[in-house]
C-alpha positions in Angstrom: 16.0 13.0 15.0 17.7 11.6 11.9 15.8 8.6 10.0 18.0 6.5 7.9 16.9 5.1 5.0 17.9 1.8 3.4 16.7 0.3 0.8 16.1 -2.7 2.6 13.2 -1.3 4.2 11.7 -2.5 0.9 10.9 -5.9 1.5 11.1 -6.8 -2.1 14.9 -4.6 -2.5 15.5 -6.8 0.3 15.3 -10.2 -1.2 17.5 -9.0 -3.9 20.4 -11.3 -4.2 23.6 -10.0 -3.5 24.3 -9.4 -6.8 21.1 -8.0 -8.2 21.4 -5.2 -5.5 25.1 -4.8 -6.9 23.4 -4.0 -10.4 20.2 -1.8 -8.9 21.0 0.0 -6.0 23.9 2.5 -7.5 20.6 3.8 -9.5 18.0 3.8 -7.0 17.0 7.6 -5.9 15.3 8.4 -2.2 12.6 10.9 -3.1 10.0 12.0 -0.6 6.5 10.8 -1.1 4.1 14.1 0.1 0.8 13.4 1.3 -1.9 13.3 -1.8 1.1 13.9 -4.3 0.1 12.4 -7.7 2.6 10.1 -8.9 1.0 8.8 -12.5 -1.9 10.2 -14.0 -3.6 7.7 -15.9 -2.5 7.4 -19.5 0.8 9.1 -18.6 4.2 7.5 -19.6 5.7 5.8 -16.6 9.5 7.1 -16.2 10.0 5.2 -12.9 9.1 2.1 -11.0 8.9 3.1 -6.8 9.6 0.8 -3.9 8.0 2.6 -0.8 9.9 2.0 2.6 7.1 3.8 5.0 4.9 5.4 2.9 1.5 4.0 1.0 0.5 4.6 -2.4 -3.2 4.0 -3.4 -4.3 3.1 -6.9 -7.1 4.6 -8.2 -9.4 4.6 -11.1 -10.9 8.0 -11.8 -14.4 8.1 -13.3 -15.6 11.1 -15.6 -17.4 12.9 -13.0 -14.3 13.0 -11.0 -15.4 10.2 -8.2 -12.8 7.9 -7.5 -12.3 4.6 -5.7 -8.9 2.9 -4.9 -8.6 -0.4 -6.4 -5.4 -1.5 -4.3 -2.8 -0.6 -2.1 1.2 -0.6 -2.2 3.5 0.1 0.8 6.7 -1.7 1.8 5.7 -4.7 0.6 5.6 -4.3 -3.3 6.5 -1.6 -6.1 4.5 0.9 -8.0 5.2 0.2 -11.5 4.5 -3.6 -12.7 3.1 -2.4 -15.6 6.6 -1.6 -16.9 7.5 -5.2 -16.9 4.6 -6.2 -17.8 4.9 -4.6 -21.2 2.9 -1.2 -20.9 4.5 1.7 -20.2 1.3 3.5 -18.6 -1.3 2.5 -16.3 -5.3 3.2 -17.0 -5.6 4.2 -12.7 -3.9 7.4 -11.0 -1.3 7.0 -8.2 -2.1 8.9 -5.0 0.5 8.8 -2.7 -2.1 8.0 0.4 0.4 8.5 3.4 3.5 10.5 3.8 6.8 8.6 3.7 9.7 7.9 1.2 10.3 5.5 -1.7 13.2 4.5 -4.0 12.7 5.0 -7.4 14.6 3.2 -10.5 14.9 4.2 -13.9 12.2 2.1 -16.0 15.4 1.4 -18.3 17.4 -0.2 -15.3 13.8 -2.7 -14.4 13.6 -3.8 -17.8 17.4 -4.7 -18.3 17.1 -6.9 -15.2 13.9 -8.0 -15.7 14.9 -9.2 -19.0 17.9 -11.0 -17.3 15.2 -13.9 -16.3 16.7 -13.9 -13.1 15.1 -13.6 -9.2 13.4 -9.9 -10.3 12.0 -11.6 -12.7 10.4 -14.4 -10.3 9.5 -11.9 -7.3 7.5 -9.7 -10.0 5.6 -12.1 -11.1 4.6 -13.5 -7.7 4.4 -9.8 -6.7 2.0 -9.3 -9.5 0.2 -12.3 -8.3 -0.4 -10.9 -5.0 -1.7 -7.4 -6.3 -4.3 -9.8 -8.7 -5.6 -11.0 -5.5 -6.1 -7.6 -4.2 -7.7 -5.8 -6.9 -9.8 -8.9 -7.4 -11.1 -8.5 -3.6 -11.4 -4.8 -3.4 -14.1 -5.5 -6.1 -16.1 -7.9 -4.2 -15.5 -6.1 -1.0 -17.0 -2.7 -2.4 -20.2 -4.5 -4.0 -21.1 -6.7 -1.6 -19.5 -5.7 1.9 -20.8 -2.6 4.2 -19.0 -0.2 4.8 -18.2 -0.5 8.3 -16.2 -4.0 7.1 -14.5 -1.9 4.0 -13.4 0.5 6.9 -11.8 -2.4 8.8 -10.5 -3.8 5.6 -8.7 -0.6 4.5 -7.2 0.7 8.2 -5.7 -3.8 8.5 -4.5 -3.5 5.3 -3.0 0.5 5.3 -1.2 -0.5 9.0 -0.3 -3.6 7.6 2.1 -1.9 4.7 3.6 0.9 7.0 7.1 0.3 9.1 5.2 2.5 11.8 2.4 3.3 13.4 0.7 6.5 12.5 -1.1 7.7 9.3 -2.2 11.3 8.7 -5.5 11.3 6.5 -8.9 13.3 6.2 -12.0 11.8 6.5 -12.9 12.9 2.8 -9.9 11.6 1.8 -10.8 8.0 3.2 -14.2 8.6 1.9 -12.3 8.6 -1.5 -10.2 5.7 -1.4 -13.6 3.9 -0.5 -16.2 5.7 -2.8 -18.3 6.5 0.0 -19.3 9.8 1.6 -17.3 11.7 4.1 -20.2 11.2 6.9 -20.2 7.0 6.4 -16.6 7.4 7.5 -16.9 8.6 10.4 -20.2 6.7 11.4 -18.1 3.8 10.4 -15.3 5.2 12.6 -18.1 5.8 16.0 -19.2 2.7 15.5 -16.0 0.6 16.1 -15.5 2.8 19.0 -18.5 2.1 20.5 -17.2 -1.3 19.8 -14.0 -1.0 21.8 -12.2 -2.3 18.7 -10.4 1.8 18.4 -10.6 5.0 20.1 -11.3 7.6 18.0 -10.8 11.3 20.0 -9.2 14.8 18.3 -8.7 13.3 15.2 -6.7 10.5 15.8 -7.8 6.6 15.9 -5.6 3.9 18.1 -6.6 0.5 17.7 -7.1 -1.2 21.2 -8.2 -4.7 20.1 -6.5 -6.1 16.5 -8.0 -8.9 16.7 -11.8 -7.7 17.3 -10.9 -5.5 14.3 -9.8 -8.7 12.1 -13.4 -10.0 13.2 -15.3 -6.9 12.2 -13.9 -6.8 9.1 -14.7 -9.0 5.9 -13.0 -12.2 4.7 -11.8 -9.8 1.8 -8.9 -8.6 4.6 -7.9 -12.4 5.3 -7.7 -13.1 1.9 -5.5 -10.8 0.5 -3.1 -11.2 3.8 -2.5 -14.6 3.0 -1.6 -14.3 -0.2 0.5 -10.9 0.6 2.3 -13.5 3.6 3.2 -16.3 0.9 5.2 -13.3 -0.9 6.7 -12.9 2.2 7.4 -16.4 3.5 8.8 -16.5 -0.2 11.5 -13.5 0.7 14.9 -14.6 2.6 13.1 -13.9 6.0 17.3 -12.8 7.4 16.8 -9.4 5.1 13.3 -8.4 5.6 12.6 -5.2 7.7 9.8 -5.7 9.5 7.3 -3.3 12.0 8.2 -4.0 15.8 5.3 -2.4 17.0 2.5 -4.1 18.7 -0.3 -1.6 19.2 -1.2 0.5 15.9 -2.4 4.1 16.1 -4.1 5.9 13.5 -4.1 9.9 12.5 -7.4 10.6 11.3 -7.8 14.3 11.1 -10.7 16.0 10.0 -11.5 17.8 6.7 
């Protein structure tokens, strides 16, 4: 089956005024987002800011021994790339493209021109950025003081919540990474909601059965940064946004 692409799947693209979309969009490029592909190393020159429509990008900061924990999450909610406007033109954390999808990509050149117009970019980046302070801020107090069976909960709430369907194909280890926890705490975590009746969990792949036990299990951390990501939203003309129509969210969690 075909899937069309618009860049209104971006919820941000989408609450584009008329005629900032006029300016953008003729230099907006669909590129395919592979699973684990490495979008900025950290230090690296940013050449492009992305808007994902059903793929999630995870931001990482990379110690020298090579662990690695993922600070926050972007999807079709946000951008990759605030940095640019922000005045750097590289970011101190790696871009891991955390599930397969697409994005849009614009020319750092064509951001800065219309971010330097002081128009409604300018205002939606800078609540944008606003949300993603909240994020980072609560990742941080979720991995010091949280266990990891509420980090789980976080993570899978806030992964579903930035994806315009319903599956995501990811190894254990891999979610052990975006955590900074071992392999074998994932999928004790993982049993342990089972048991819970919150997910089944069979083959590799993990369909939630009861959202709302899951919202319980987890930490305030999740609650949190949902609020603030839903004030962007209420923010955005809610007549453009694309939004997920499904009601029951499965998981793909294969196996290393």
């Amino acid at each position: 089956m075909l899937i069309k692409h618009r860049p209104q799947q971006n919820h941000l693209l989408a609450a584009l005024p008329p005629e900032v979309q006029e300016r953008l969009f003729p230099y907006l490029e669909l590129v395919p987002l592979p699973l684990r592909a490495v979008l900025y190393e950290s230090g690296r020159p940013m050449r492009h800011v992305y808007f994902p429509t059903d793929a999630i990008i995870s931001l990482q900061y990379v110690m020298e021994n090579g662990a690695s924990t993922a600070i926050l999450v972007v999807g079709n909610e946000g951008l990759l790339g605030i940095t640019l406007f922000m005045g750097g033109e590289s970011t101190p954390s790696r871009s891991l493209v955390q599930s397969a999808g697409y994005a849009y990509r614009l020319p750092r050149q064509r951001v800065k021109e219309e971010f330097n117009r002081h128009g409604q970019l300018l205002l939606l980046m800078l609540r944008y950025t606003q949300a993603l302070i909240t994020q980072i801020s609560q990742t941080a107090v979720c991995n010091r003081h949280h266990s990891i069976d509420q980090q789980l909960c976080r993570w899978l709430l806030l992964s579903m919540d930035r994806l315009s369907h319903n599956r995501l194909t990811m190894t254990q280890e891999f979610i052990g990474n975006m955590l900074g926890v071992r392999r074998e705490s994932v999928t004790q975590a993982a049993l342990k909601l089972q048991q819970l009746g919150a997910i089944t969990y069979s083959r590799g792949l993990i369909k939630v059965l009861d959202r709302p036990m899951l919202e319980t299990l987890s930490c305030e951390c999740y609650s949190v940064v949902k609020k603030e990501t839903d004030l962007l939203l209420h923010y955005l003309p809610q007549r453009q946004v694309i939004t997920n129509t499904d009601t029951i969210p499965t998981v793909a969690l294969h196996t290393a």
